[in-house]
DSSP file (Angstrom, degrees, kcal/mol; ACC not computed):
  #  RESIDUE AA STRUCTURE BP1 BP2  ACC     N-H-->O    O-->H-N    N-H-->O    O-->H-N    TCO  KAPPA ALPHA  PHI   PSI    X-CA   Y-CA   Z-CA
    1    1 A X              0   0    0      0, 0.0     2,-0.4     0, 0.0    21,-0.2   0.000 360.0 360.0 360.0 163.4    2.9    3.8   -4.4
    2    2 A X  E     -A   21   0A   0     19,-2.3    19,-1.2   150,-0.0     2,-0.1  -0.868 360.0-166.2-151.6 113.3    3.6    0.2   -5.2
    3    3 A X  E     -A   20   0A   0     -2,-0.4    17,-0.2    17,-0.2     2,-0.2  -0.262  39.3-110.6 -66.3 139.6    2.4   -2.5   -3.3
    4    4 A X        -     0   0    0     15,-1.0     3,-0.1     1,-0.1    -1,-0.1  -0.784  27.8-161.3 -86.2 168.3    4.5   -5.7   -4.4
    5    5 A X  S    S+     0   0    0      1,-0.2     2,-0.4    -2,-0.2    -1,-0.1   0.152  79.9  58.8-103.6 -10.8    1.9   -8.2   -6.4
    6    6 A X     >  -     0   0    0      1,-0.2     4,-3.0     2,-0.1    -1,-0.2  -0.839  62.4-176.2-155.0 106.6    4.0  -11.2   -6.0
    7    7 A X  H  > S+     0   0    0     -2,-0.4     4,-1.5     2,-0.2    -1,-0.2   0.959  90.7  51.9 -71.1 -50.2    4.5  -11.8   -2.5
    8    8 A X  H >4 S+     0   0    0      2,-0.2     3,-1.2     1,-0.2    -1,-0.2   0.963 125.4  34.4 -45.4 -68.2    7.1  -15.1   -3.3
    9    9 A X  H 34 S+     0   0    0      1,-0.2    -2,-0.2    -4,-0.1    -1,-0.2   0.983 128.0  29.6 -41.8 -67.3    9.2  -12.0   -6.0
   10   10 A X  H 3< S+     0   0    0     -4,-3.0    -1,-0.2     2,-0.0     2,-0.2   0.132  78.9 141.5-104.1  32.7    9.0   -9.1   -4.5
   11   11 A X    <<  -     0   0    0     -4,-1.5     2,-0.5    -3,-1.2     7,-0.1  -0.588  25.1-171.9 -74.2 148.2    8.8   -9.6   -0.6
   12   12 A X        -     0   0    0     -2,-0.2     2,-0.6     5,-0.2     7,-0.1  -0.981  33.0-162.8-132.4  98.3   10.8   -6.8    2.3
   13   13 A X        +     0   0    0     -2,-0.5     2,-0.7     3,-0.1     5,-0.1  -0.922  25.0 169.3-112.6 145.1   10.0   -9.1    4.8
   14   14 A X  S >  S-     0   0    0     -2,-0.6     3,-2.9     3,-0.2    -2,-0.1  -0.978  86.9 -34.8-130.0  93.1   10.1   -7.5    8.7
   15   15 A X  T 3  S-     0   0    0     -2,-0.7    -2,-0.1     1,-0.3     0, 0.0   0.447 118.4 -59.2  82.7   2.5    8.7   -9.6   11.2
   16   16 A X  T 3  S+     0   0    0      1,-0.3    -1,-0.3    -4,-0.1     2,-0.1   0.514 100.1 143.6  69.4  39.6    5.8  -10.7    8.2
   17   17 A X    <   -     0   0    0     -3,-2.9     2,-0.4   123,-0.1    -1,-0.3  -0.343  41.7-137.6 -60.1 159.4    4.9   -7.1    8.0
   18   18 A X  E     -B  139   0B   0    121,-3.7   121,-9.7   122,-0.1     2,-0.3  -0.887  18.9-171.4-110.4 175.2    4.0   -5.7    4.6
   19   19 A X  E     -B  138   0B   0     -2,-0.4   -15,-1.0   119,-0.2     2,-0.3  -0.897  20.6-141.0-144.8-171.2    4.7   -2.8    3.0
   20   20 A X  E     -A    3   0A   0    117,-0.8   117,-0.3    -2,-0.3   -17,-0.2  -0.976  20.7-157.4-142.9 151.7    4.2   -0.4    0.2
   21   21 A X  E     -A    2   0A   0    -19,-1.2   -19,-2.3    -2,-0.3     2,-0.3  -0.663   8.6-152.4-117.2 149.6    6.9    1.7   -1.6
   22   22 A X  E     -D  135   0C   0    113,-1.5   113,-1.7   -21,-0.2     2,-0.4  -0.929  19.7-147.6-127.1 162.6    6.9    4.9   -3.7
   23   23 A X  E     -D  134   0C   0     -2,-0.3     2,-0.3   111,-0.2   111,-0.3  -0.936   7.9-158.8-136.9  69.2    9.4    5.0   -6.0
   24   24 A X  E     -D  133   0C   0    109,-2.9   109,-1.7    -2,-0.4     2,-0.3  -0.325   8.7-178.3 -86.2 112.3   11.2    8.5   -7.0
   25   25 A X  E     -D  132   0C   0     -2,-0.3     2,-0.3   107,-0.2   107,-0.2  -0.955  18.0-148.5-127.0 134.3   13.3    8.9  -10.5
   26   26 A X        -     0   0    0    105,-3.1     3,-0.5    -2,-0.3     5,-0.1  -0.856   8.7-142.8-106.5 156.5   14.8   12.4  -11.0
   27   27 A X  S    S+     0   0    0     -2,-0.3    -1,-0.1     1,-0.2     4,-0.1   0.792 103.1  52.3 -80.5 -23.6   14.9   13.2  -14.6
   28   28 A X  S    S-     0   0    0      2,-0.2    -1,-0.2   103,-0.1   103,-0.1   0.374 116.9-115.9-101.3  19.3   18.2   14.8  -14.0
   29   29 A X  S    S+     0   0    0     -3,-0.5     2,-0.2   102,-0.2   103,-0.1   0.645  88.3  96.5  70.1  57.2   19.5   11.9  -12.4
   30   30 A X    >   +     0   0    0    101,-0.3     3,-0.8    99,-0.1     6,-0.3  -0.747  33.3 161.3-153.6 109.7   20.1   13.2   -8.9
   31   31 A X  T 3  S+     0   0    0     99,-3.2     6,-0.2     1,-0.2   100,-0.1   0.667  81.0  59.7 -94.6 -23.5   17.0   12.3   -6.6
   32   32 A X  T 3  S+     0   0    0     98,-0.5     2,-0.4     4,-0.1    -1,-0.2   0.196  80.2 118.7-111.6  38.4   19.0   12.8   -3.7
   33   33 A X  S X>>S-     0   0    0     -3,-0.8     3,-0.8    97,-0.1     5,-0.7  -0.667  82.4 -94.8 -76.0 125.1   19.9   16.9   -4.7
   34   34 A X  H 3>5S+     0   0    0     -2,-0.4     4,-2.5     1,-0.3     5,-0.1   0.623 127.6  43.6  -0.9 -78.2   18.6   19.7   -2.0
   35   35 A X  H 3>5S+     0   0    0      2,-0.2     4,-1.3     1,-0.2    -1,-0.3   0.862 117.3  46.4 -82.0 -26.0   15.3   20.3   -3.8
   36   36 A X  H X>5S+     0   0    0     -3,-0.8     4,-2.2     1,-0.3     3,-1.2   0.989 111.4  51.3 -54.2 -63.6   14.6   16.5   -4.5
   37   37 A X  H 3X5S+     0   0    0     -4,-0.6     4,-2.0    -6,-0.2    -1,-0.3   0.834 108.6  46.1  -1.8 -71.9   15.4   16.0   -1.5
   38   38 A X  H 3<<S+     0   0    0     -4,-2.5    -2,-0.2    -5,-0.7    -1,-0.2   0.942 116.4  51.6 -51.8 -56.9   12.8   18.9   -0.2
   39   39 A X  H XX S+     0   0    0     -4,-1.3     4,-1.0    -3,-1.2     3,-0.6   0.452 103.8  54.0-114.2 -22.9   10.0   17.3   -2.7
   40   40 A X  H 3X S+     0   0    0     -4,-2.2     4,-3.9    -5,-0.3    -1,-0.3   0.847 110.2  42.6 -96.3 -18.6   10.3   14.1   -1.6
   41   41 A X  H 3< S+     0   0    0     -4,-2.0    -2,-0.2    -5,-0.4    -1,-0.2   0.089 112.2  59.3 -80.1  25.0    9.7   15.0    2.2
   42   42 A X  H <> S+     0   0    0     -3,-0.6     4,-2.0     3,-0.1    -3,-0.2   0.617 112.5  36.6-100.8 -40.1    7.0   17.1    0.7
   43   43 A X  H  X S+     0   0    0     -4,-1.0     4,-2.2     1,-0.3     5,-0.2   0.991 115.9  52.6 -61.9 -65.1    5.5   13.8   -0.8
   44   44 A X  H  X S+     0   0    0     -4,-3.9     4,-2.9    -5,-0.2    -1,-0.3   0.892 102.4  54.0 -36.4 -50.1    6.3   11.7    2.0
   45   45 A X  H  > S+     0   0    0      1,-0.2     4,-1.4     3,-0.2    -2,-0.2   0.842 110.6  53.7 -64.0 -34.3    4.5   14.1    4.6
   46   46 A X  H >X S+     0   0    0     -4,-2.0     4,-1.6     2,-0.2     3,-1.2   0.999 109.0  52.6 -59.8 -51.3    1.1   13.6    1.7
   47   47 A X  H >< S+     0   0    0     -4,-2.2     3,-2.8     1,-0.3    11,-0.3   0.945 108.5  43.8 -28.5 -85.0    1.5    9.8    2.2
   48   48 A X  H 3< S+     0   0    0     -4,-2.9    10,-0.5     1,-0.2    11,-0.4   0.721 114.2  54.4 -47.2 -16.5    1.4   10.0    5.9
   49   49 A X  H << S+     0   0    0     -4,-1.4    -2,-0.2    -3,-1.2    -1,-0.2   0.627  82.1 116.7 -80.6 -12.0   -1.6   12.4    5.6
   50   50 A X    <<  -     0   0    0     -3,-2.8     8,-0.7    -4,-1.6     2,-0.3  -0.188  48.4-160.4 -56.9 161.4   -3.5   10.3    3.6
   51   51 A X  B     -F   57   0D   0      6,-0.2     6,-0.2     4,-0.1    -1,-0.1  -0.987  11.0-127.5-124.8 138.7   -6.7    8.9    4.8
   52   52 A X    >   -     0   0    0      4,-2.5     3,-0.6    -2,-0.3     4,-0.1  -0.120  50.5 -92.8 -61.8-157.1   -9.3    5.5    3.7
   53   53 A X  T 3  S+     0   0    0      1,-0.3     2,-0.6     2,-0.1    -1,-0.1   0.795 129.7  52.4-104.6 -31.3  -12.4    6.1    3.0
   54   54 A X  T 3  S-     0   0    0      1,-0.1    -1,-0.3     2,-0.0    -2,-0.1  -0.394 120.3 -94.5-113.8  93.8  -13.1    5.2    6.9
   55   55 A X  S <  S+     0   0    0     -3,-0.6     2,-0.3    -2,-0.6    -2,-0.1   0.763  77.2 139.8  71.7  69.0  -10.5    7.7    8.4
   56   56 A X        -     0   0    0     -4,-0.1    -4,-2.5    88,-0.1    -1,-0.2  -0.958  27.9-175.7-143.5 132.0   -7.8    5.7    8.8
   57   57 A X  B  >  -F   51   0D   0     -2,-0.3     4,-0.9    -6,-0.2     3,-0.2  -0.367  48.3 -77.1-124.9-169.8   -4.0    7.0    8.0
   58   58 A X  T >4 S+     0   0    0     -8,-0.7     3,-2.7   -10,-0.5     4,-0.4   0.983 121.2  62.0 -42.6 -65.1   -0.8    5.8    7.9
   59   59 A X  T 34 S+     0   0    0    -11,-0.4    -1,-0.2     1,-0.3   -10,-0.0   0.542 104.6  47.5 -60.4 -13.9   -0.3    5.8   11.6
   60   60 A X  T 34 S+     0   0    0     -3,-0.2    -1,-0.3     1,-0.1    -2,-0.2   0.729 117.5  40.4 -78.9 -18.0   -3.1    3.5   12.3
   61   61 A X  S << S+     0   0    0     -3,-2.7    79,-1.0    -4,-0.9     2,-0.3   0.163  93.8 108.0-121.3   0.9   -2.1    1.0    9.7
   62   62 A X  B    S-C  139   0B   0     -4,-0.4    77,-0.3    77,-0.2    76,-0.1  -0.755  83.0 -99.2-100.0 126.3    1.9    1.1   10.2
   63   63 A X        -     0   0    0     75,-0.5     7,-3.2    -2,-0.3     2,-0.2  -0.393  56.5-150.6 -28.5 111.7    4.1   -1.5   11.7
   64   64 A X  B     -G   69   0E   0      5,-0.2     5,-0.3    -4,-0.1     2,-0.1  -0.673  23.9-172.2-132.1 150.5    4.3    0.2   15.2
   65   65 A X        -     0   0    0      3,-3.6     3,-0.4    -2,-0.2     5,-0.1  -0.490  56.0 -88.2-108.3-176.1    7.2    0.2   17.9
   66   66 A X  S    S+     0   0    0      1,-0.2     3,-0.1    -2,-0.1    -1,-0.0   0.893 132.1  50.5 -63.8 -29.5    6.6    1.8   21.5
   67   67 A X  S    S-     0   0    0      1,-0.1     2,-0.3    -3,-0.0    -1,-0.2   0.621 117.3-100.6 -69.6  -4.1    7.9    5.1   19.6
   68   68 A X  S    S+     0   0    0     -3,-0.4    -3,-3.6    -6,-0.0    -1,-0.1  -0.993  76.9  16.9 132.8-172.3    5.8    5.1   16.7
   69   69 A X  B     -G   64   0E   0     -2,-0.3     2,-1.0    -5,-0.3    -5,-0.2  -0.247  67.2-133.8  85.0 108.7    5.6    4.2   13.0
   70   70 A X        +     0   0    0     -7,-3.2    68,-0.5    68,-0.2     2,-0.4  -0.785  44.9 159.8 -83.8  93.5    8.7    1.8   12.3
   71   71 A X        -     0   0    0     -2,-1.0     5,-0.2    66,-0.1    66,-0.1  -0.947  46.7 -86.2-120.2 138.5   10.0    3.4    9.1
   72   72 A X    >>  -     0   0    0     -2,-0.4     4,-1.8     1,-0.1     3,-1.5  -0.008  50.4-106.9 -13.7 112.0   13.6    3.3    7.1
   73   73 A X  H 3> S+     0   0    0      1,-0.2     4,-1.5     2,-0.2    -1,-0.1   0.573 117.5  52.4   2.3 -54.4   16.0    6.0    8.5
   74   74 A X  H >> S+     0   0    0      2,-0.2     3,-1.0     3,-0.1     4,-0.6   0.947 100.6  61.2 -74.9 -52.8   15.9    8.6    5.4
   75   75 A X  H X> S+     0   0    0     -3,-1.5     3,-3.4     1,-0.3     4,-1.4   0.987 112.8  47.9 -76.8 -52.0   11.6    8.6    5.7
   76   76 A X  H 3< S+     0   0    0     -4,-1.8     4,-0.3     1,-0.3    -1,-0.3   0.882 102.4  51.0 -37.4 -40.4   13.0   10.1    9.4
   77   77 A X  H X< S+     0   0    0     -4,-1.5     3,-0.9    -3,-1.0    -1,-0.3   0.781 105.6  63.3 -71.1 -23.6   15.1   12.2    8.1
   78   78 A X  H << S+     0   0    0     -3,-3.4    -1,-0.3    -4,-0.6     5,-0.3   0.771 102.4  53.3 -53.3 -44.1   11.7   13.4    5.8
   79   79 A X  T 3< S+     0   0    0     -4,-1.4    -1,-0.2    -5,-0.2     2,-0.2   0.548  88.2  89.2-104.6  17.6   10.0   14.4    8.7
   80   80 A X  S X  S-     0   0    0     -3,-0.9     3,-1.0    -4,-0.3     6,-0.1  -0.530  85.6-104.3-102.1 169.4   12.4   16.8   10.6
   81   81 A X  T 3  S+     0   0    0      1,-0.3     3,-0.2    -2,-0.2     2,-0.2   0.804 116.5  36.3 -62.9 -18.6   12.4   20.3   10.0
   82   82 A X  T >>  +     0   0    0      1,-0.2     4,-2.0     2,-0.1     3,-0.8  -0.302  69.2 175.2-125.5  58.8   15.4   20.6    8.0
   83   83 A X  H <> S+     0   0    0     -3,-1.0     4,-0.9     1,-0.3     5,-0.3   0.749  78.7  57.5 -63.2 -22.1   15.1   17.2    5.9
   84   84 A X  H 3> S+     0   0    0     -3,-0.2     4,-1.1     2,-0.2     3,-0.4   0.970 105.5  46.7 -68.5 -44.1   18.3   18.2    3.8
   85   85 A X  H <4 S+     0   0    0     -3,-0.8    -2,-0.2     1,-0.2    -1,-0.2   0.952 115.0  49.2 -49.6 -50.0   20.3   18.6    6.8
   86   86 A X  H  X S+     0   0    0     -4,-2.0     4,-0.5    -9,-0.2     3,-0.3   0.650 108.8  48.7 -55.5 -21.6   19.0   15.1    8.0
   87   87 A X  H  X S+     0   0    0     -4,-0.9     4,-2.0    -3,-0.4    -1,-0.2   0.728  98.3  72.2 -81.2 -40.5   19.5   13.1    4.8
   88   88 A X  H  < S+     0   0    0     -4,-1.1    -2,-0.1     1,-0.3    -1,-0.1   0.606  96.3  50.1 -52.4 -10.8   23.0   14.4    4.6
   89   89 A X  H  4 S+     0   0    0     -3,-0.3    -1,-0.3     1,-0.1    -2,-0.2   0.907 116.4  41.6-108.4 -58.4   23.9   12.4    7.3
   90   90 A X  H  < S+     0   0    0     -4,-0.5     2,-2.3     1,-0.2    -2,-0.2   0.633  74.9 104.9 -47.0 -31.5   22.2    8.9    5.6
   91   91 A X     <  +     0   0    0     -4,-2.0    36,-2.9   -59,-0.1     2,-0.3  -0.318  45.6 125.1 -94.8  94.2   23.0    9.0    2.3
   92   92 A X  B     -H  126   0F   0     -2,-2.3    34,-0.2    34,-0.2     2,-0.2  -0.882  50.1-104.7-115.4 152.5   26.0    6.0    2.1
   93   93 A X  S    S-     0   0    0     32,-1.6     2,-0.9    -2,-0.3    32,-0.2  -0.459  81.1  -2.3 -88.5-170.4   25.9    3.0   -0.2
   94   94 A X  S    S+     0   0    0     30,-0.2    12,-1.3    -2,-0.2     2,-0.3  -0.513 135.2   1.4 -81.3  -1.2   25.5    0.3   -0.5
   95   95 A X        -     0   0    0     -2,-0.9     2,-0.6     9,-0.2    -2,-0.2  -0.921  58.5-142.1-137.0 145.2   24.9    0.0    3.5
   96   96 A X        -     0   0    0      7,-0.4     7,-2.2    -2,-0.3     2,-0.8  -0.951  21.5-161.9 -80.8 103.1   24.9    2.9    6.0
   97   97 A X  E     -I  102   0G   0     -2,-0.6     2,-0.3     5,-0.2     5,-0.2  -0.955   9.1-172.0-145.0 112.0   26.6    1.3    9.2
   98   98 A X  E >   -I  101   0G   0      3,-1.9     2,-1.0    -2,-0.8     3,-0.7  -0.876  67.3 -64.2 -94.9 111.6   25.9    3.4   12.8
   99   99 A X  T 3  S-     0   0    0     -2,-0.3    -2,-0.0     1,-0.2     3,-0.0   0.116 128.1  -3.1  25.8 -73.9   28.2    1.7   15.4
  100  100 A X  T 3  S+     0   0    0     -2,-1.0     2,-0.3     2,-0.0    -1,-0.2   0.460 116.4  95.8-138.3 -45.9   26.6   -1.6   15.3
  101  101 A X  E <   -I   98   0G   0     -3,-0.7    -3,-1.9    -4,-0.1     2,-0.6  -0.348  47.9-170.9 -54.2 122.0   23.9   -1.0   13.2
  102  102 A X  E     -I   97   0G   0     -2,-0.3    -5,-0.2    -5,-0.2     2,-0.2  -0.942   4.1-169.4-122.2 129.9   23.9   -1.7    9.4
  103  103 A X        -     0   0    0     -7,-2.2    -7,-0.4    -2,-0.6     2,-0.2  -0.672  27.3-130.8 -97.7 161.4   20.7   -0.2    7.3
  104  104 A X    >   +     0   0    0     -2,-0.2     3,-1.4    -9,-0.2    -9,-0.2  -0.747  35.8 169.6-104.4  70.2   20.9   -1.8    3.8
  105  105 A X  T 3> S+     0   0    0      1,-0.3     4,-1.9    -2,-0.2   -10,-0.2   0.521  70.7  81.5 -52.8 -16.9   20.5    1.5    1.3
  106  106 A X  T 34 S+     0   0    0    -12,-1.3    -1,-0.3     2,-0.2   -11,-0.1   0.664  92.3  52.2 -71.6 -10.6   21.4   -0.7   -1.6
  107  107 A X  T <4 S+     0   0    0     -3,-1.4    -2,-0.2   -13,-0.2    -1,-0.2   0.966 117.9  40.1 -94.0 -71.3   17.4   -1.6   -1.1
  108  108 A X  T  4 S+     0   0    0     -4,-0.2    26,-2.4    25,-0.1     2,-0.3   0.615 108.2  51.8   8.0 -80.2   16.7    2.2   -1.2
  109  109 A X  E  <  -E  133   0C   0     -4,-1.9    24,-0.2    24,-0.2     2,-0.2  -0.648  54.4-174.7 -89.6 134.9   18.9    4.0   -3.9
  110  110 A X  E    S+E  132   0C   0     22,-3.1    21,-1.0    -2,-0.3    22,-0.9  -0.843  70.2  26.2-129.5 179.2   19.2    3.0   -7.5
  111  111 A X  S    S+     0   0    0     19,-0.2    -1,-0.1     1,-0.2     2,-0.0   0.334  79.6 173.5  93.9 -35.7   21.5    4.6   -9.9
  112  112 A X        -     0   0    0     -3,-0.1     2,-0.4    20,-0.1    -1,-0.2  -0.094  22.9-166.2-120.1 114.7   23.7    5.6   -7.3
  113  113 A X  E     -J  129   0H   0     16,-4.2    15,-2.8    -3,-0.2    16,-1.2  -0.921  23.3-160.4-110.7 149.1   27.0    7.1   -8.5
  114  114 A X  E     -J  127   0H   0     -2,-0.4     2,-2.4    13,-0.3    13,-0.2  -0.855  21.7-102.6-140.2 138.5   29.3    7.0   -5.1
  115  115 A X    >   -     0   0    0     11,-1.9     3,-1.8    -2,-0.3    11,-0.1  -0.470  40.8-171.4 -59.7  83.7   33.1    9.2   -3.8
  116  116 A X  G >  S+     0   0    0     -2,-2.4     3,-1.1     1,-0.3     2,-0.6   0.933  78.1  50.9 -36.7 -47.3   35.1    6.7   -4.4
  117  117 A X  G 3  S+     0   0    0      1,-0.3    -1,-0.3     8,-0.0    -2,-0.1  -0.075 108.4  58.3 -98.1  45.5   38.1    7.9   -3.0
  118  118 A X  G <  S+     0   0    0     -3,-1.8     2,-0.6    -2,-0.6    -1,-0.3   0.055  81.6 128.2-152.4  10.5   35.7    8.6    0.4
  119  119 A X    <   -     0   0    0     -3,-1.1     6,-0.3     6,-0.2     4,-0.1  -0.799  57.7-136.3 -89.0 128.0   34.8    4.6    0.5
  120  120 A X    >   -     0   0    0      4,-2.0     3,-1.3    -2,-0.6    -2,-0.1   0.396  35.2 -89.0 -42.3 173.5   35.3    3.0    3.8
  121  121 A X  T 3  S+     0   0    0      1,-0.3    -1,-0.1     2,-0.1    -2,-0.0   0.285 131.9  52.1-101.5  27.3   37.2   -0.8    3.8
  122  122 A X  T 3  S-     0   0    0      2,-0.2    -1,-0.3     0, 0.0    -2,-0.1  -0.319 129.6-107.6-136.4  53.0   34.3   -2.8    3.4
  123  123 A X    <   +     0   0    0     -3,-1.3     2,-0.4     1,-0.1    -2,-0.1   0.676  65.8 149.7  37.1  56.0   33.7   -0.3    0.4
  124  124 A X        +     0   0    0    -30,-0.1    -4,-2.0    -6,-0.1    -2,-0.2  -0.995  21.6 175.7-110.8 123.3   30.7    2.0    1.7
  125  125 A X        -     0   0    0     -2,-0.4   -32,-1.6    -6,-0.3    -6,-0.2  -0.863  35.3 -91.7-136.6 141.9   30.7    5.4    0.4
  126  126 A X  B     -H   92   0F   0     -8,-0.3   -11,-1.9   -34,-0.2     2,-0.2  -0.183  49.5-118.3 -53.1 151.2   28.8    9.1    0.2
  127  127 A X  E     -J  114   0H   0    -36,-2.9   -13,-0.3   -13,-0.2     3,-0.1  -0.809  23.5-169.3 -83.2 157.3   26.5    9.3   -2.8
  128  128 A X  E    S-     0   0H   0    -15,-2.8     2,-0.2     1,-0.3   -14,-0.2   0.727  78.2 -22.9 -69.6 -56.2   27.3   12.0   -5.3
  129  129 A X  E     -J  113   0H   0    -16,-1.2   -16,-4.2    -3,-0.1    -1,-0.3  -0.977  50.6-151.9-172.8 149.1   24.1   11.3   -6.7
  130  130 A X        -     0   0    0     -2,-0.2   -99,-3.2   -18,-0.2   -98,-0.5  -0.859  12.5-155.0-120.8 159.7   21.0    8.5   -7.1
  131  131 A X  S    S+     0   0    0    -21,-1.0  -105,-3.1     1,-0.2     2,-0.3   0.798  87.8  36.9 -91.8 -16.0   18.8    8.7  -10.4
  132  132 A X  E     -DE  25 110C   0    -22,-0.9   -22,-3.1  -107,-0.2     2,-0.5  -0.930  54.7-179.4-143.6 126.9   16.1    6.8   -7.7
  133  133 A X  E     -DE  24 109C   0   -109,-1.7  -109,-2.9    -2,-0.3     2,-0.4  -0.996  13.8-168.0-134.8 138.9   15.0    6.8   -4.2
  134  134 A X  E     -D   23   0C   0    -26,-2.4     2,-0.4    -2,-0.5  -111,-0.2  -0.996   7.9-148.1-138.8 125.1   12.3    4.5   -2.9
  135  135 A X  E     -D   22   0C   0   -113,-1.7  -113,-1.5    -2,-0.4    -2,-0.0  -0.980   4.9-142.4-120.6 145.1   10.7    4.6    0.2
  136  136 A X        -     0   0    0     -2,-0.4     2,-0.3  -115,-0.2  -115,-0.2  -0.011   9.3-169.3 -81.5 142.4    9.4    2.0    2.2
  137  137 A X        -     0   0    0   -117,-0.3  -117,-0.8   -66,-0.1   -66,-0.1  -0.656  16.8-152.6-127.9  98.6    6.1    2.0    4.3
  138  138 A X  E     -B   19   0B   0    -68,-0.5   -75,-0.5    -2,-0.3     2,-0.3  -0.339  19.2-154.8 -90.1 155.4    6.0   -0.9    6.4
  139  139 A X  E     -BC  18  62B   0   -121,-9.7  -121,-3.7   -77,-0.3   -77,-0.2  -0.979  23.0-107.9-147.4 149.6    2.1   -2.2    7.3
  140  140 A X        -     0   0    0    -79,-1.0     2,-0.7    -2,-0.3  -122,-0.1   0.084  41.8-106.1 -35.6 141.5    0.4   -3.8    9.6
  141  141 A X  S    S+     0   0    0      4,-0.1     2,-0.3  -124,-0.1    -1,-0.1  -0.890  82.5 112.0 -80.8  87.7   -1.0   -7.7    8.4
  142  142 A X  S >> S-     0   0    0     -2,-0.7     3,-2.4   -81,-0.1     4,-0.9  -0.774  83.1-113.9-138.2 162.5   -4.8   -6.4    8.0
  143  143 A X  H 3> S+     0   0    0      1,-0.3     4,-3.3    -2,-0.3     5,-0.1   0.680 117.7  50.8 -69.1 -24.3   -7.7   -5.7    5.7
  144  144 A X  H 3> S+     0   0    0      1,-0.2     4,-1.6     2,-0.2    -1,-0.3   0.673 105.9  56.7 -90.4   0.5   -7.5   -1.8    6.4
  145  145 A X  H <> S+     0   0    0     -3,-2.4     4,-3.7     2,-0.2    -2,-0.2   0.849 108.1  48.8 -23.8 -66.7   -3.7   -2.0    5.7
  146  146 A X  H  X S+     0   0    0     -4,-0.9     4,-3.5     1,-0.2     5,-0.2   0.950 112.4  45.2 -61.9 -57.7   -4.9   -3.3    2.5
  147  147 A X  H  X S+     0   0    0     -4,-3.3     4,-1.9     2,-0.2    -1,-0.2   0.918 115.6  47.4 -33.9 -56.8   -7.5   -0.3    2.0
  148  148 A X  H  X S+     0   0    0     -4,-1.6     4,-2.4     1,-0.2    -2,-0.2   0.945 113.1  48.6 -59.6 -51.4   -4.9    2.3    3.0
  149  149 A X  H  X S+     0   0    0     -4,-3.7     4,-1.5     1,-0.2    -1,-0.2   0.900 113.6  50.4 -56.5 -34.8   -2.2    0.6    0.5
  150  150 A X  H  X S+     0   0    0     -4,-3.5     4,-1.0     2,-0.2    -1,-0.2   0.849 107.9  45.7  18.5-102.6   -4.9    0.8   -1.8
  151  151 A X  H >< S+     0   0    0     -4,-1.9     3,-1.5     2,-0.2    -2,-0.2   0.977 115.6  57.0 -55.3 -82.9   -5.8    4.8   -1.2
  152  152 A X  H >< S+     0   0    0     -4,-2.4     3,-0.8     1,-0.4    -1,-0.2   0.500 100.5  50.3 -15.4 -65.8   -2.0    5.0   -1.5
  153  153 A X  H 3< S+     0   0    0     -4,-1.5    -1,-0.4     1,-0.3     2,-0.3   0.809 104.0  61.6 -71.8 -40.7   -1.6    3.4   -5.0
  154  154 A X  T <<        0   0    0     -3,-1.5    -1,-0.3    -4,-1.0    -2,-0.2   0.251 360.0 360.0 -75.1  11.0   -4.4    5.8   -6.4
  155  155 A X    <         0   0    0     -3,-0.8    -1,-0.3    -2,-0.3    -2,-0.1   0.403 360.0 360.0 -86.3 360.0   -2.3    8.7   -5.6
């Protein structure tokens, strides 16, 4: 995982949450193919299992709504039973836009070769393929935050 180091550079900032990222490069430069896909909700699902050293996981340490864990669309799509089916639905550049909602993916996907002739008029499109997917973990402002991001990095 990677924590940014230089809050002023490299801040995601949510409400003055932090976060920590991991960062996924396919060698065959499609990170968002079935089995990457598969292997990165395998990875995600370790994340969220991790523990510090006193018992503390993700889910204590996460920037939390009444549902849960506030995390990026796609990490959702990671935790359902069929995460390829779920993704399928997500993966637009450079923005995803749900009625009224617009997620920013361009944050997300690097790489990112796009259907052209399948781009929308404010020129959002399926990916073909990304060489990179990074996902976000957004955390809580405190020192076992810190631990967990840590734990995380050491992975």
């Amino acid at each position: 995982l990677f924590p940014p180091r230089e809050p002023q550079r490299d801040s995601y900032s949510v409400f003055g949450a932090k976060f920590t990222s991991v960062v996924l490069e396919d060698l065959q430069e499609n990170a968002v193919s079935p089995q990457a896909i598969e292997n990165i909700a395998a990875l995600h699902r370790s994340i969220k299992a991790l523990k510090t050293k006193t018992g503390r996981s993700f889910s204590d340490v996460c920037v939390r709504t009444a549902d849960g864990c506030t995390l990026h669309p796609l990490a959702y799509a990671f935790e359902d039973e069929d995460p390829v089916l779920s993704a399928q639905f997500l993966l637009r550049y450079p923005n995803l836009v749900f009625s009224d909602l617009v997620v920013d993916n361009a944050l997300v996907f690097g790489g990112v070769v796009m259907q052209e002739s399948k781009k929308d008029k404010n020129g959002n499109g399926p990916i073909e393929s990304a060489r990179a997917v990074r996902v976000f973990y957004l955390l809580e402002q405190s020192d076992e935050a810190e631990r967990f991001a840590a734990r995380a990095e050491s992975m």
